[in-house]
C-alpha positions as CSV (number, residue, x, y, z in Angstrom):
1,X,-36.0,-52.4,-77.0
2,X,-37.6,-49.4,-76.0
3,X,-37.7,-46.1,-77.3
4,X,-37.0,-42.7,-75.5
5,X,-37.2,-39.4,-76.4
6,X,-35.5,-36.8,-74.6
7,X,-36.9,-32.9,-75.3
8,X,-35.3,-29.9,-73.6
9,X,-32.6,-27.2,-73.7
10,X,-29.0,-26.9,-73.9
11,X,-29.0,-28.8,-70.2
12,X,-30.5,-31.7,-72.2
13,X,-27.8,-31.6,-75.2
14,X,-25.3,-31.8,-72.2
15,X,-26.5,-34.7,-70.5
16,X,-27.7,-36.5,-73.9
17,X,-24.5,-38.7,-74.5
18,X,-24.8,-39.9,-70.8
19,X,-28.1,-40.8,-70.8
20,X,-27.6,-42.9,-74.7
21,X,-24.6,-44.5,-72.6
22,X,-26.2,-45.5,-69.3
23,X,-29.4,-47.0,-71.3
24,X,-27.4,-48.8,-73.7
25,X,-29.2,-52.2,-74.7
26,X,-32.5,-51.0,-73.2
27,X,-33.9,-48.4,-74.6
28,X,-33.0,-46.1,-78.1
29,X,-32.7,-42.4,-76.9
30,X,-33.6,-40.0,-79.5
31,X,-33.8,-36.5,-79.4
32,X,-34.3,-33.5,-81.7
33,X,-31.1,-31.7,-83.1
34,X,-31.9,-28.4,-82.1
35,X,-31.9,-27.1,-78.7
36,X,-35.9,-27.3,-77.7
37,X,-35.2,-23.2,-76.0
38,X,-39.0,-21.9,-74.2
39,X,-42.3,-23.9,-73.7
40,X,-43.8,-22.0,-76.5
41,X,-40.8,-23.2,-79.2
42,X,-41.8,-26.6,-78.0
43,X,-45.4,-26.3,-78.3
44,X,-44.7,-25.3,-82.0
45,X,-42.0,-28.6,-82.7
46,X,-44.3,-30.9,-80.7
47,X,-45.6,-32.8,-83.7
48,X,-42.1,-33.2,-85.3
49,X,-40.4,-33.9,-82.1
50,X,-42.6,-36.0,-80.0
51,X,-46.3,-36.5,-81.2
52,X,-44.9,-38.4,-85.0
53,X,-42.3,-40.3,-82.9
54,X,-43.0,-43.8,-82.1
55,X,-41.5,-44.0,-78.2
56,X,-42.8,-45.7,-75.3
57,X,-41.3,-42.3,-73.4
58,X,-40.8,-38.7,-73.2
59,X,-38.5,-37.2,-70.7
60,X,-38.7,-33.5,-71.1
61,X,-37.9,-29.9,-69.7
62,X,-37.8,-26.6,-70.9
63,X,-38.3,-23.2,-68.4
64,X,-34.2,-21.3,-68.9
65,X,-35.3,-19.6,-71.6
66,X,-38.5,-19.1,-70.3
67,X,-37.7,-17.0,-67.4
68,X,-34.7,-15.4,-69.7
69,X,-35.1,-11.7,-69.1
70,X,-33.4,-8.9,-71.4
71,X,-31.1,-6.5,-68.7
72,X,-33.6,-4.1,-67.4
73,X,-36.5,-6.0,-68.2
74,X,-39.6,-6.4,-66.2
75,X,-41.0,-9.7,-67.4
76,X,-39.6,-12.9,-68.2
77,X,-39.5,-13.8,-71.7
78,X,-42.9,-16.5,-71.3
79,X,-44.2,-15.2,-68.5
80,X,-45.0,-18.2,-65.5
81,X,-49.0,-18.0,-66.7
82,X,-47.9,-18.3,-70.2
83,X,-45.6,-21.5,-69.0
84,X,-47.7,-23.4,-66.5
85,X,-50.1,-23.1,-69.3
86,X,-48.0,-24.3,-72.4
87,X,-47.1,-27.3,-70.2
88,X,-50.5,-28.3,-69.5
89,X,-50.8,-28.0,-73.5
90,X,-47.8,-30.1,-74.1
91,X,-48.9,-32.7,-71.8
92,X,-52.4,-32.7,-72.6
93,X,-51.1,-33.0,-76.6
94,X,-48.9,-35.6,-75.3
95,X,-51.2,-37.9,-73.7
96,X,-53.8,-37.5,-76.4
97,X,-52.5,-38.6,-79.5
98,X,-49.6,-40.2,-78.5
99,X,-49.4,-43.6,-75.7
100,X,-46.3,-42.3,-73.9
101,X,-45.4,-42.1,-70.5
102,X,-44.2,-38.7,-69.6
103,X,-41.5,-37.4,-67.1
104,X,-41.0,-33.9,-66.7
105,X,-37.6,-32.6,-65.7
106,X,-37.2,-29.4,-63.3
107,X,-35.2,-26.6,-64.4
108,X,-31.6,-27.2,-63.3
109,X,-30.2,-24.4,-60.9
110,X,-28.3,-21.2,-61.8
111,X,-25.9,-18.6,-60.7
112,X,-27.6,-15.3,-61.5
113,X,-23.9,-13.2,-60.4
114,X,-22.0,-15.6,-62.4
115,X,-24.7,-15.6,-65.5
116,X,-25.0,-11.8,-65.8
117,X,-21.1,-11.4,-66.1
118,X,-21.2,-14.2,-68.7
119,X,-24.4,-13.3,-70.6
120,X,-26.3,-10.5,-72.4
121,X,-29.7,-11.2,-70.3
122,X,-30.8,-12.8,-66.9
123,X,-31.6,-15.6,-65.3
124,X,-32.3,-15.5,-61.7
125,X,-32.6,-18.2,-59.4
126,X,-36.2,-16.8,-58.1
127,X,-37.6,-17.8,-61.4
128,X,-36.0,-20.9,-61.5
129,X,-37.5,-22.1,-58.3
130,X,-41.1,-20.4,-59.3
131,X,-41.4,-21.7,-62.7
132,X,-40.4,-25.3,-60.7
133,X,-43.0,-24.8,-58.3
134,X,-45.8,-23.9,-61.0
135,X,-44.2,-27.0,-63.3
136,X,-45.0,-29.3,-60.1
137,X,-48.2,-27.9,-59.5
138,X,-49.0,-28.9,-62.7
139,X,-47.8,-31.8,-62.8
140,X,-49.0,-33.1,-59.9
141,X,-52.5,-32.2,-60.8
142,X,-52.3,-34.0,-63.5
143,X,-50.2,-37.4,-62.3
144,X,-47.5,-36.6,-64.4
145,X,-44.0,-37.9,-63.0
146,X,-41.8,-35.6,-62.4
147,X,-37.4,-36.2,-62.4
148,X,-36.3,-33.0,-60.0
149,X,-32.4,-32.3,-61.6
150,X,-33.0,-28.8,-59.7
151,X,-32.2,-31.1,-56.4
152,X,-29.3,-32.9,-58.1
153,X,-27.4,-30.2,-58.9
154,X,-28.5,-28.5,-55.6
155,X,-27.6,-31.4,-53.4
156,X,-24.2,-32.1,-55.0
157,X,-23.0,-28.6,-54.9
158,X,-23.9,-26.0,-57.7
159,X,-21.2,-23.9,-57.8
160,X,-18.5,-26.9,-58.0
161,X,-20.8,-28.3,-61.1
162,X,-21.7,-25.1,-63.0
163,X,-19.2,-23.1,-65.4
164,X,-18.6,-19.8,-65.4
165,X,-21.5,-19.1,-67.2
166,X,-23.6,-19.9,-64.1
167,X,-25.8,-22.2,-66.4
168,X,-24.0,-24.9,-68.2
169,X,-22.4,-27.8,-66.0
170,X,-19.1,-29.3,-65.8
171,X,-18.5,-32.5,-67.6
172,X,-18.7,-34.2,-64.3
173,X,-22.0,-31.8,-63.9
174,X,-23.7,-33.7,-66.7
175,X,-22.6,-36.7,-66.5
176,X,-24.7,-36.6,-63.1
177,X,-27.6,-35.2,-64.8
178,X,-27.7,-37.7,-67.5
179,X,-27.5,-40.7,-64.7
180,X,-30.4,-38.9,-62.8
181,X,-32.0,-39.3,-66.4
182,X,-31.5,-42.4,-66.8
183,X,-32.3,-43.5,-63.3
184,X,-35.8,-41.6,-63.6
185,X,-36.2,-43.7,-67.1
186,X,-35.4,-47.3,-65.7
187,X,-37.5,-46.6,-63.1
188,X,-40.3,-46.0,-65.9
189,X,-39.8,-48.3,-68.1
């Protein structure tokens, strides 16, 4: 049987369950207990998360929290440098020391009028789609595979998915996230 690890945000605890159920008898999914938040809080778990794992894959995401802003603040809270950066770093650490295949997952879509109601900070859609376009630069300059859930949600109707919140999805929301998971991971493996 294979082994999987999935590393990410709250988006990832949501679509966890799915993915453990749609890969049963193929692969073990494990995944940290603690929500994996910005690039930077996963560059400082990496060992205990993913590089002193045994797993033939990673599947991973991380960029809300990035792009959080405070209410009246100028710059996100990792700034897109910082991020593009942290995820070469990750990957680079990744491929290194570890023989994993890696997939990383684009940051799901958000409702920024829905989110600032709900939520003490920011999240605006503009920063979702840049820190996605710097994630794919990256990744496609270094042949990394990459899972887009940004076009999931997107193509299946983001307001009818998302909670009031304007960034946490429906139960129906993540159970189609976690089979775009484990799609991307069958495919991999």
């Amino acid at each position: 049987m294979k082994n999987v690890i999935l590393v990410g945000d709250s988006i990832r605890i949501g679509y966890q369950d799915e993915v453990r159920a749609q890969l049963a008898g193929r692969a073990e999914v494990r995944t940290p207990e603690e929500n994996g938040l910005t690039s930077e809080n996963v560059l400082k778990h990496l060992d205990e998360w993913v590089i002193g794992r045994n797993a033939d894959l990673l599947h991973i995401n991380c960029g809300l929290h990035d792009l959080r802003r405070e209410f009246g603040a100028g710059t996100p809270a990792v700034p897109l440098d910082a991020y593009a950066d942290n995820m070469r770093t990750i990957i680079s650490r990744v491929r290194d020391e570890t023989d994993m295949q890696i997939v990383w997952a684009l940051t799901t879509p958000v409702n920024h009028l829905w989110h600032r109601q709900n939520k003490p900070f920011d999240r605006f859609e503009e920063d979702v789609e840049a820190y996605n376009d710097a994630a794919l630069s990256v990744a496609n300059a270094i042949g990394v595979t990459v899972n887009d859930l940004f076009s999931v949600i997107t193509a299946a109707g983001r307001d009818e998915l998302l909670l009031p919140d304007g960034v946490h999805f429906s139960p129906e929301g993540y159970k189609m996230l976690g089979q775009a998971v484990a799609d991307c991971i069958r495919r991999m493996l």
